[in-house]
C-alpha positions in Angstrom: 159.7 -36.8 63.1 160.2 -39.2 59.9 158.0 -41.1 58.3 158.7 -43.5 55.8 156.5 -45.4 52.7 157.1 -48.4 50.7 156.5 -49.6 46.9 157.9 -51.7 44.2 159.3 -50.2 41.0 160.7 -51.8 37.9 163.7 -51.0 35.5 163.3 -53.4 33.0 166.0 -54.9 30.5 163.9 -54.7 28.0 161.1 -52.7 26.5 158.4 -54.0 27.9 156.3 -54.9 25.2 159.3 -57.1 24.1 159.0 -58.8 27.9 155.1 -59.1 27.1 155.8 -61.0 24.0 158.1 -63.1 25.6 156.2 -63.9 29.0 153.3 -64.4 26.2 155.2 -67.3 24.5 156.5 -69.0 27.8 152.8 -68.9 29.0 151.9 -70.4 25.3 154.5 -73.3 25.9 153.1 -74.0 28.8 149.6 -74.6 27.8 150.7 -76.7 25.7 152.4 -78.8 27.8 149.8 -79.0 30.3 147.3 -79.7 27.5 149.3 -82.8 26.2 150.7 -83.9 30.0 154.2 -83.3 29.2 156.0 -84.2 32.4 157.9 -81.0 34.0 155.7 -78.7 32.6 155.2 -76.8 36.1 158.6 -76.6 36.3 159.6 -74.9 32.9 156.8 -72.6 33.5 158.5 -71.5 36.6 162.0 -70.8 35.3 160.1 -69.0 32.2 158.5 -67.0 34.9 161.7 -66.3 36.8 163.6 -65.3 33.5 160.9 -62.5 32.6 161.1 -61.2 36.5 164.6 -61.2 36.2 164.6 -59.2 33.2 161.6 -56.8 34.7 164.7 -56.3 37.5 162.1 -55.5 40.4 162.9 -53.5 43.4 161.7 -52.4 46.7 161.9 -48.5 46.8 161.7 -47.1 50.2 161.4 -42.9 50.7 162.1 -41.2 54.0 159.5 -38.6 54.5 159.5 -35.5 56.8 156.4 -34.1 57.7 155.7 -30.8 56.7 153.3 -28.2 58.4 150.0 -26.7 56.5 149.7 -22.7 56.5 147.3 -21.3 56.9 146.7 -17.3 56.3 144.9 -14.5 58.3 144.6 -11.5 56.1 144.1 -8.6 58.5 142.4 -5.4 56.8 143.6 -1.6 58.7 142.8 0.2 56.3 140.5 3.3 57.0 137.2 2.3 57.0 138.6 0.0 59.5 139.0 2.9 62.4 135.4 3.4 62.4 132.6 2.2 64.7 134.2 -0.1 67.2 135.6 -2.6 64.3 139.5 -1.9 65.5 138.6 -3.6 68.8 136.1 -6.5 66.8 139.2 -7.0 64.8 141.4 -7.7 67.6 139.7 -9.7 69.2 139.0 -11.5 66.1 142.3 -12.0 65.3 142.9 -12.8 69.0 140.6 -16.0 69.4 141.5 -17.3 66.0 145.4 -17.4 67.0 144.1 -19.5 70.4 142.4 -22.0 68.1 145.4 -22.6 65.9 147.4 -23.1 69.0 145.1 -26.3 69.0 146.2 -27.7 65.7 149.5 -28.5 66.0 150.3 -29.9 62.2 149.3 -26.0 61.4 151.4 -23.0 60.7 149.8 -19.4 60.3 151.3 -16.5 58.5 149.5 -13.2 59.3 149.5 -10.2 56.9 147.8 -6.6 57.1 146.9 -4.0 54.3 146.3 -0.4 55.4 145.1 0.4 52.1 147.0 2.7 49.7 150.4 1.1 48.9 153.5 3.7 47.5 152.4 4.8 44.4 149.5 3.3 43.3 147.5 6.5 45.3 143.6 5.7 45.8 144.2 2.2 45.3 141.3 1.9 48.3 141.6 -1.7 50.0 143.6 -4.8 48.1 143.3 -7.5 50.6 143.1 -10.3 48.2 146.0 -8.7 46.6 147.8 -9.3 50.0 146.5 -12.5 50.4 148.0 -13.8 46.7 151.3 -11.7 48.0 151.4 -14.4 51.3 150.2 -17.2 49.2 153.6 -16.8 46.7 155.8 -17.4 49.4 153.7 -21.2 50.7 154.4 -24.2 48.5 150.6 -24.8 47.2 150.6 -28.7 48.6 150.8 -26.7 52.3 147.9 -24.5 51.5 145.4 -25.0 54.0 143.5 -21.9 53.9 142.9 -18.2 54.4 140.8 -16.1 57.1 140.1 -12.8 56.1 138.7 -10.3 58.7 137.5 -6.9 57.8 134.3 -5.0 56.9 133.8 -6.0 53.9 134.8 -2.7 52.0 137.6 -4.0 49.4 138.2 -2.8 46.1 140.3 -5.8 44.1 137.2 -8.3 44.5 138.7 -8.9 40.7 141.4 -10.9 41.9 139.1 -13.8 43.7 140.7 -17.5 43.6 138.3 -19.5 41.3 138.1 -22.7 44.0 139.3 -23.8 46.6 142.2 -25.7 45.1 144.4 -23.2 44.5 144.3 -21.7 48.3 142.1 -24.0 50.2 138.8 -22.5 51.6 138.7 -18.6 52.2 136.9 -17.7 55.3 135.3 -14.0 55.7 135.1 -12.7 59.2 132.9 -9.4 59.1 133.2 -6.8 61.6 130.5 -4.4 62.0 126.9 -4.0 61.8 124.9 -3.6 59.2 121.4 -3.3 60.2 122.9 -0.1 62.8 125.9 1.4 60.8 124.9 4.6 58.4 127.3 7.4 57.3 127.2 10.7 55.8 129.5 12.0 53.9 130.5 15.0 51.5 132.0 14.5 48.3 133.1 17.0 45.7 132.1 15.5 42.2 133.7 18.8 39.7 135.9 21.6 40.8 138.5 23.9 38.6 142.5 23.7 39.4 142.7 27.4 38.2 140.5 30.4 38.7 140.8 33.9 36.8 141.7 36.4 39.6 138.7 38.9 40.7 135.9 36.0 38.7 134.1 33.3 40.6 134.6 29.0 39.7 132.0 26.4 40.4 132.4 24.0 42.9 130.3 20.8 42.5 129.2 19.0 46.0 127.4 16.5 46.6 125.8 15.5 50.1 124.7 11.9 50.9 123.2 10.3 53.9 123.3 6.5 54.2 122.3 4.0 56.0 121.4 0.6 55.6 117.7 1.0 53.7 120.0 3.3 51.5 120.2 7.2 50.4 118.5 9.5 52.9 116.9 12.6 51.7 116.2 16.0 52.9 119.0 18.5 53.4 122.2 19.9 54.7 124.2 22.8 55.9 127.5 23.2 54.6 129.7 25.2 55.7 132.7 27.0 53.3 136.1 28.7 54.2 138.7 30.7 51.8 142.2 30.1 53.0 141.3 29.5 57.0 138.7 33.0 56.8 134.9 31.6 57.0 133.3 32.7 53.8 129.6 31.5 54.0 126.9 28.5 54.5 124.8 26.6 52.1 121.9 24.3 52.4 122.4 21.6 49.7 119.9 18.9 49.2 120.8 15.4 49.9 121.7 12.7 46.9 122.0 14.8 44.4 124.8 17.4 43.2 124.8 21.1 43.4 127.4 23.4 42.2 128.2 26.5 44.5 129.7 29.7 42.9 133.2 30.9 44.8 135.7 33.9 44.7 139.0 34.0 43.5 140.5 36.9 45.5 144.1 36.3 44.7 147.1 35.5 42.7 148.2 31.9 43.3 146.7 29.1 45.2 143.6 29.5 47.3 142.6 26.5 49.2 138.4 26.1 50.4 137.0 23.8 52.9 134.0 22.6 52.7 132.2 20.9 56.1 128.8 19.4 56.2 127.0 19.7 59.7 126.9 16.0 61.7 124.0 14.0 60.5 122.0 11.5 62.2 124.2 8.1 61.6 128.2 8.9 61.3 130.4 6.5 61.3 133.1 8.6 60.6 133.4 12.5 60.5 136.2 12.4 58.2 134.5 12.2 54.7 132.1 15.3 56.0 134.8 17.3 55.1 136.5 18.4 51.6 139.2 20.8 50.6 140.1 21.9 47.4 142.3 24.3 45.7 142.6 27.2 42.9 145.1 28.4 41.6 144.2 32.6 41.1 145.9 33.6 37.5 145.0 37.0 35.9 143.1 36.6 32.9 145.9 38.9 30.6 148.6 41.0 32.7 148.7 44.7 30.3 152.1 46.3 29.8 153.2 49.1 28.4 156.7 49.9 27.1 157.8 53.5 26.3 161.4 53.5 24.5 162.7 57.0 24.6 164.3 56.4 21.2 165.3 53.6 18.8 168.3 51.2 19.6 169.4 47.8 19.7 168.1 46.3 22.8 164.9 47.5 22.2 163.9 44.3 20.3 165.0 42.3 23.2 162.5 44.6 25.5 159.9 44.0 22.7 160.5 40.0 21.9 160.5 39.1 25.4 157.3 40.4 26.3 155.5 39.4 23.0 156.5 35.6 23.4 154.9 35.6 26.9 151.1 34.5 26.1 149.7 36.2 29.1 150.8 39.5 28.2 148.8 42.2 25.9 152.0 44.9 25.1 151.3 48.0 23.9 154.2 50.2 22.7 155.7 53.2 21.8 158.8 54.3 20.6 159.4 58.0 20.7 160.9 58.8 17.2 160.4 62.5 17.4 160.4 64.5 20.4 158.0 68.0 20.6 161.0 70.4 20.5 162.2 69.3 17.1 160.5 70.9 14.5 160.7 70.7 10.7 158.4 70.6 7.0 158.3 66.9 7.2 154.6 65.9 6.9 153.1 64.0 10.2 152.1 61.1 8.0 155.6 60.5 7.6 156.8 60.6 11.2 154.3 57.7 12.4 151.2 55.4 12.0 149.0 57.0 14.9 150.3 60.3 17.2 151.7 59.2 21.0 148.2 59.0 22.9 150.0 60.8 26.2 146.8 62.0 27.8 144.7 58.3 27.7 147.9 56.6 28.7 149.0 58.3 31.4 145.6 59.9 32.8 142.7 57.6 31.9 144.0 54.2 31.1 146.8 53.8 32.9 145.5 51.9 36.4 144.5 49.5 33.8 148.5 48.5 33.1 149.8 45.5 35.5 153.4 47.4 34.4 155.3 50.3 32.9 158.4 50.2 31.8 160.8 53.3 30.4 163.1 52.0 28.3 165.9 54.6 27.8 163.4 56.8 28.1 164.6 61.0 28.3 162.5 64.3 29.5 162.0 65.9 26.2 158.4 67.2 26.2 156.8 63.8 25.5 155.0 63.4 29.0 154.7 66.3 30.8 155.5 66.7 34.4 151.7 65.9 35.6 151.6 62.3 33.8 154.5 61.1 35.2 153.1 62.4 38.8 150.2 60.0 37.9 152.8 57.1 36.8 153.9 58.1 40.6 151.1 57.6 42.3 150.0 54.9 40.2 153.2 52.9 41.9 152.0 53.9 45.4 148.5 52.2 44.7 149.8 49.4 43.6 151.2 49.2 39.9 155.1 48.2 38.7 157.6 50.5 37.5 160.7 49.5 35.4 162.9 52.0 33.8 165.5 50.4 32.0 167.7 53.6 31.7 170.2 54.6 29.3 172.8 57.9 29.1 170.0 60.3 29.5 169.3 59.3 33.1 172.7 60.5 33.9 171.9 64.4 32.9 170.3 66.5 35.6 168.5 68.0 32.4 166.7 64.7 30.4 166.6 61.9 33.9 163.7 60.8 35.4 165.0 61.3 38.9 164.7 65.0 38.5 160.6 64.0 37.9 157.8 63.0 40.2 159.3 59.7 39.8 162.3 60.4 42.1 160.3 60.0 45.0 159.5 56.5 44.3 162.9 55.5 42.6 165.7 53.8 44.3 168.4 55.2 43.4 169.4 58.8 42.3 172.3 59.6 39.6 175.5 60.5 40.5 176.3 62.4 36.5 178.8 59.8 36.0 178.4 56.9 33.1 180.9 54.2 33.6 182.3 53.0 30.2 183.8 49.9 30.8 184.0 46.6 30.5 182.2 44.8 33.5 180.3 41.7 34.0 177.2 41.8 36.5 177.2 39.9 39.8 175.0 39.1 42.0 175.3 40.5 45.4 174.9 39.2 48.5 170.9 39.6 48.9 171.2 39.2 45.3 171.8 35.7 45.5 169.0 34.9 47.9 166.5 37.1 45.9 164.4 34.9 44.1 164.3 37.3 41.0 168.3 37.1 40.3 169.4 34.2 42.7 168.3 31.1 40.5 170.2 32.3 37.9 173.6 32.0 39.8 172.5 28.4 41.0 175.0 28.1 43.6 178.6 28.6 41.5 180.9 30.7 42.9 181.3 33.5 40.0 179.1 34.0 37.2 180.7 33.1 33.5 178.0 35.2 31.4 179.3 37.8 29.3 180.2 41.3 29.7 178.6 44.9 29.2 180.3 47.6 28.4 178.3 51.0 29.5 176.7 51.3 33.4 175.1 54.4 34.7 176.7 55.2 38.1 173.9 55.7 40.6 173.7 56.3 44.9 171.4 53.2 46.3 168.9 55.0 48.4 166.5 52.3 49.4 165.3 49.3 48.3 167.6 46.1 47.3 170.7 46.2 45.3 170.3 42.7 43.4 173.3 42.9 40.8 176.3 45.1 40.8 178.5 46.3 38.3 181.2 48.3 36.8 183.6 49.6 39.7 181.1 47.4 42.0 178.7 50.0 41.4 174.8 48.7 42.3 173.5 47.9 38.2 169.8 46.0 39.3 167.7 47.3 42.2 164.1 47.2 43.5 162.0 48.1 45.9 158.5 48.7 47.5 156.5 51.6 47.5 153.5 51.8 49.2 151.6 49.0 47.9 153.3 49.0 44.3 156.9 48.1 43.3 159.8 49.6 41.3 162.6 48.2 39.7 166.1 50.3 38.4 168.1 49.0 35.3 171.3 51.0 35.2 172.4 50.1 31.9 171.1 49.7 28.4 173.4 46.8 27.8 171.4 43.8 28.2 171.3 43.3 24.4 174.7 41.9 24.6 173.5 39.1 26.1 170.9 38.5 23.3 173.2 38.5 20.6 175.4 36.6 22.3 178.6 38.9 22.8 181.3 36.8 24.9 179.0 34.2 25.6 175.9 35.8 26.0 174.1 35.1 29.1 170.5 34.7 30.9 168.4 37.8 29.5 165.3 36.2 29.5 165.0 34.9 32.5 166.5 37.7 34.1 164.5 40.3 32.6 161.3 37.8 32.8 161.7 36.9 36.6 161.9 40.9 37.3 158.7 41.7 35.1 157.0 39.0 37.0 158.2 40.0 39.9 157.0 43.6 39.8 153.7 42.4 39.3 153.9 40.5 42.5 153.7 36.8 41.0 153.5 34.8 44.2 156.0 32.0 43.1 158.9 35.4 43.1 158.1 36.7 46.4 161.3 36.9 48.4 159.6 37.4 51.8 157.1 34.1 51.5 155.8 31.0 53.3 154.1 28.6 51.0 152.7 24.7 51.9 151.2 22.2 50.3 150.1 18.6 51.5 152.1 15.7 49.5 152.3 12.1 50.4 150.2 12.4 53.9 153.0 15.4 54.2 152.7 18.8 54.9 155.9 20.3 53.4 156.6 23.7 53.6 158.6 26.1 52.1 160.4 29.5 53.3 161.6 31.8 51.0 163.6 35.2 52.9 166.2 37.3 51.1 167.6 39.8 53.8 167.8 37.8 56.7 167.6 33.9 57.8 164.1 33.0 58.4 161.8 32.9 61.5 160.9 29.2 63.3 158.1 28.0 61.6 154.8 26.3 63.4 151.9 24.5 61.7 148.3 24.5 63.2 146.8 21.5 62.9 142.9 20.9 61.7 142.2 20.1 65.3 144.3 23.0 67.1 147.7 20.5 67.6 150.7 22.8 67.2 153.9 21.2 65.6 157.0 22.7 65.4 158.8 22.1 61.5 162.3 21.7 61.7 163.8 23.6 58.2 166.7 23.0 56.1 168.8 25.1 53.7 167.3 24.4 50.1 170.2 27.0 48.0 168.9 30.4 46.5 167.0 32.1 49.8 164.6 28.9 50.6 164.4 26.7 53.4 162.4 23.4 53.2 160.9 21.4 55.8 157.5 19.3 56.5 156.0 17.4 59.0 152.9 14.7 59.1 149.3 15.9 57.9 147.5 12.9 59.5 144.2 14.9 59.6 141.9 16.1 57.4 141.1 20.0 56.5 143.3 23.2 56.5 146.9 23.3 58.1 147.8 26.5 58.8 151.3 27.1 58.6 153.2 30.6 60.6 157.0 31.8 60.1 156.9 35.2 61.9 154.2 37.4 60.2 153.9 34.9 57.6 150.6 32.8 57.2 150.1 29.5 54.5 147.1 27.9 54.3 147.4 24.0 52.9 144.2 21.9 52.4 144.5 18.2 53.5 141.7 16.0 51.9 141.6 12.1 52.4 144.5 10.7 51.2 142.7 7.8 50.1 139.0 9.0 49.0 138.2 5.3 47.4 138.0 4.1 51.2 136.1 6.5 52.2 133.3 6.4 49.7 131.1 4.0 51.6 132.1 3.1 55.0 129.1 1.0 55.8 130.2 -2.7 56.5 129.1 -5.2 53.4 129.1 -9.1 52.8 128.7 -8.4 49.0 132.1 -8.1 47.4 133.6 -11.4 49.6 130.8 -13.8 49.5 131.4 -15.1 45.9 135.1 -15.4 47.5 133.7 -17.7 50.4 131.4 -19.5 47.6 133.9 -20.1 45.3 136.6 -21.8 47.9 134.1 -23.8 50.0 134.7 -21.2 53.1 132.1 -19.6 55.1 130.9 -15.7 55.7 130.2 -14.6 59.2 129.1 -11.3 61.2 131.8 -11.3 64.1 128.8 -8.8 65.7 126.9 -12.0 65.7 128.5 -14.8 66.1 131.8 -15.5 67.6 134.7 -17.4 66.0 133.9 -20.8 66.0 136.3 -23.4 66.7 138.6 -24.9 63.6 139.1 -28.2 62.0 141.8 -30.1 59.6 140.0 -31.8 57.3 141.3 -34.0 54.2 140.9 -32.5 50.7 137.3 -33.0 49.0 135.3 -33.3 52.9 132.8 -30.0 53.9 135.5 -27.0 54.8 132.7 -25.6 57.5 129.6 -26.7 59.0 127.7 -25.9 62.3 130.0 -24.0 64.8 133.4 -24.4 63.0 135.0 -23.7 60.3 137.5 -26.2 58.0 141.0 -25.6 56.8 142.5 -28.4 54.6 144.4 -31.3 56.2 147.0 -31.6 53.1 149.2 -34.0 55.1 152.0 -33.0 52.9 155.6 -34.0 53.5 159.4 -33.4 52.0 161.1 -36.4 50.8 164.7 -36.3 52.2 165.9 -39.7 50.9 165.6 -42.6 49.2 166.9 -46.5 49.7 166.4 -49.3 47.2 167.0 -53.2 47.2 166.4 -55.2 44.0 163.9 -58.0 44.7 166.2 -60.6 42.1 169.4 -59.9 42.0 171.7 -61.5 39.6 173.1 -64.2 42.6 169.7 -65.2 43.5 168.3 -65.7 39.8 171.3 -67.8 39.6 170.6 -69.7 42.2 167.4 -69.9 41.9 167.4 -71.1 38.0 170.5 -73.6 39.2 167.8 -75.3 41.7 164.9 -75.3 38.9 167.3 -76.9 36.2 168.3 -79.6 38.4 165.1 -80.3 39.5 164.2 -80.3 36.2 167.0 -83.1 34.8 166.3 -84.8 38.0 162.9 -85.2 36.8 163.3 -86.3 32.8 166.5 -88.4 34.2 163.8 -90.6 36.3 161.2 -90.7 33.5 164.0 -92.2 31.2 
């Protein structure tokens, strides 16, 4: 439908102050005329008059006008503290009986828009309805703005953003579900806890405990209940409204995740803020090494550099300059600073070492046969070995092998020492172990440099990770008991260091095999981890000697869900699935078990879910709209009133009638034209002469 509206506009010949002086001077001449009875004056006055219109050029300016519709807005809120109490159903209904009433106005359109809180991103961003609302408003032309409904509890966080009146928007109704003389909530909050944890210490937790309600924070007390990685640990009673800190254990390497659950209190609106997880991650205050070279040579720096740059690890070493057999005049103060401390290495201190490592190390005398029996059965409790051997572990007369230790070692010595140019590659397993296969990452062959010297061992047990010259096994390890042993057969990793053909990844190879000896959990080549990301439970699988199990993750509430897994390069597999609940997942591949902690993903909503008129009513104030409890009252019935009138009053509630429109043409017609002020001035002039000719 098209409307249309009139009005006279002028495009005048000349300035106009120029046609004001001259319509002045015909109005003088006039006067006087009149004044002294001057016959014709009327009529001179009237072709004055018609010469000034003429040169005013007047004309009739019609626009055709189509009607446009007024939008109005109905910001929904479904965000968390949403889901609670009923208000879902309120809200629907709500939404419901307002979308009957607009079907009433029929010069209305109504864009809806929800916020479910959090957008990507901005994490904890709690509830920006008005920041929805401004989104909707960009897209309406302001003169169709006839106003906004907003229904939720109350419980939004960008209050800031509040239009100052109601012209920019039109008036800003607030419809309030919930009640707030009924609706209380307790809920558990932890205000302090550590990201890391020294293994075998306790860390402070701080919790806090709150019941409220609508006369405000309860007192008294609580049980809360705490769990280490899915294994009940112990209860608490913490007082309510004020903070305690708890002491826990760190009992392991890497991350331990505790849940915290406070017992159902006498108002809850929700169960999900009774709950918190959080987790450590266990390091070792200093990992202790100790490196034995069996004499002086060039890659003994490399040994000794590499495990002196790494700030979590005290070295102590030795170099064996002398052995016991040799014997000459030259003074002891001469042969070294302090005598080789065998007995309180190997017999009283040595369960205090995270690792050992031989480095070209001979039988000479040095250790006798009953230390390295300890350094045996220290790797059966549970300590590292790494013998980084050299010629002498070739010779049935200096190796190790012919020791205690050759019950624990991998490999045994065939007498043969390979001198030849080779390059190491990793082997099959050795590209899915995640001490040697990140260092291939995924090419074909390896284009590090060469060594030149290998001793040729038999692999007995254990893993061959990197082979050699003659495709001979050069890198092996293996568990024993509950402690772990690695085999270097060859003293050439200096070449690397200084470069020699290229040089290639020393430090991280050696680094990733210290590290992995004293079990760092991030090396493990038989592990499930998981971790909750983005409302996600992803999971990784990590399994060098054979293609992984199916995985399944335990839900908080008991739901299992199978988690499809994908080939991630190196011996990994990467999947996840959704952690839609609160609490511990616990995650299964085979004899695997991964504990993940899922904590509210948007805490800021869950910090008070008790329904408030607080943070909207300035809103409602400032834009003329009104504030109502949808527990009381119902949605009244709506109005379209003009711009300045009362936008609510006794059962219903206003939106702005704007009446706006879009012109879509335009038609003029001059008032004068140039034929009719011709014509026109013709008849005047005649007159005019007609006039003086009969006074003459």
């Amino acid at each position: 439908m098209m409307a249309s509206a009139t009005d006279i506009a002028f495009a005048p010949m000349l300035p106009w102050w120029a046609l004001g002086a001259l319509g002045a001077a015909a109005l003088a001449v006039a006067g006087l005329a009149f004044a002294r009875g001057a016959s014709g004056a009327t009529l001179r006055l009237l072709l004055s008059a018609l010469l000034v219109a003429a040169l005013a050029r007047p004309t009739l300016v019609s626009e055709l006008r189509e009607p446009e519709l007024d939008v109005a807005v109905v910001a929904v809120d479904r965000s968390g503290s949403q889901r609670v109490g009923g208000r879902v159903r309120t809200t629907d209904e709500a939404l419901d009986a307002l979308e009957s009433r607009f079907d009433l106005l029929p010069r209305l359109d109504v864009l809806v828009v929800e916020t479910g809180g959090d957008a990507a991103g901005e994490p904890n961003r709690g509830t920006a309805l008005l920041g929805a609302l401004r989104e909707a408003w960009a897209t309406v032309p302001r003169r169709q703005r006839a106003g906004a409904f907003l229904i939720t509890d109350g419980q939004v966080h960008d209050a800031g953003l509040s239009p100052s009146g109601a012209g920019e928007m039109g008036p800003v109704h607030v419809l309030l579900t919930g009640d707030p003389e009924r609706d209380g909530d307790r809920r558990l909050s932890v205000e302090a806890a550590p990201a890391y944890g020294i293994v075998g210490k306790e860390v402070e937790v701080e919790l806090l405990v709150e019941d409220l309600g609508p006369e405000g924070a309860g007192r008294g007390g609580a049980l809360v209940s705490i769990s280490a990685d899915g294994r009940f640990l112990k209860t608490v009673g913490l007082g309510l409204g004020r903070a305690e800190r708890i002491a826990l254990p760190v009992e392991h390497a890497g991350n331990t995740v505790f849940e915290f659950g406070v017992e159902e209190g006498p108002r809850e609106l929700s169960l999900a803020n009774n709950r918190a997880v959080v987790t450590v991650n266990g390091v070792r205050d200093r990992l202790k090494v100790l490196l034995v070279s069996g004499r002086p040579h060039a890659g003994e720096r490399v040994w000794r550099n590499l495990l002196k740059s790494d700030p979590a690890v005290d070295l102590i070493h030795f170099t064996i300059l002398r052995p016991p057999y040799k014997q000459d005049a030259t003074p002891i103060r001469e042969l070294a600073l302090i005598s080789f401390p065998v007995r309180e290495l190997f017999e009283e201190r040595l369960s205090e070492f995270d690792l050992v490592v031989f480095d070209r190390y001979a039988r000479r005398g040095v250790i006798p046969q009953l230390y390295l029996t300890n350094v045996a059965d220290y790797v059966r409790a549970g300590g590292a070995l790494l013998d980084a051997a050299g010629p002498a572990f070739a010779s049935k007369v200096t190796t190790l092998h012919e020791s205690a230790l050759g019950e624990v070692y991998p490999a045994a010595p065939t007498g043969r020492i390979l001198t030849q140019a080779f390059r190491p590659v990793p082997t099959e397993i050795g590209r899915r172990h995640p001490v040697t296969g990140p260092l291939v990452a995924g090419a074909a062959e390896p284009r590090w440099g060469r060594w030149l010297r290998q001793v040729d061992v038999e692999h007995q047990r254990g893993q061959a990770l990197l082979s050699g010259a003659e495709d001979r096994p050069l890198l092996l390890v293996d568990r024993i008991g509950e402690g772990r042993v690695g085999l270097l057969a060859s003293d050439q990793v200096w070449l690397w260091a200084r470069g020699y053909q290229g040089g290639g990844p020393h430090a991280e190879l050696l680094r990733r095999l210290a590290h992995w000896l004293m079990k760092e959990p991030d090396l493990e080549e038989d592990a499930l981890t998981a971790a909750i990301a983005g409302g996600r439970l992803e999971v990784e699988r990590r399994k060098a000697l054979a293609d992984p199990e199916p995985v399944t993750a335990l839900s908080p509430d008991g739901r299992t869900l199978d988690v499809e897994l994908a080939p991630a390069g190196a011996g990994r597999w990467r999947g996840a699935v959704e952690a839609d609940m609160v609490g511990v997942w616990q995650v299964r591949s085979g004899e695997k078990t991964a504990i993940a902690g899922a904590a509210v993903d948007n805490p800021l909503e869950y910090e008070d879910l008790r329904p408030t008129a607080a943070r909207l009513a300035p809103v409602a104030e400032a834009t003329g709209g009104r504030l109502l409890w949808l527990g009381k009252d119902a949605v009244p019935e709506l109005r379209q009133v003009r711009p300045g009138a009362r936008m609510a009053g006794r059962g219903w509630l206003g939106l702005r009638d704007n009446r706006a429109y879009r012109v879509i043409g335009i038609e003029r017609l001059p008032l004068l034209p140039g034929w009719l002020v011709l014509a026109l001035g013709a008849l005047l002039l005649a007159w005019l002469w007609r006039r003086e000719g009969q006074r003459g």
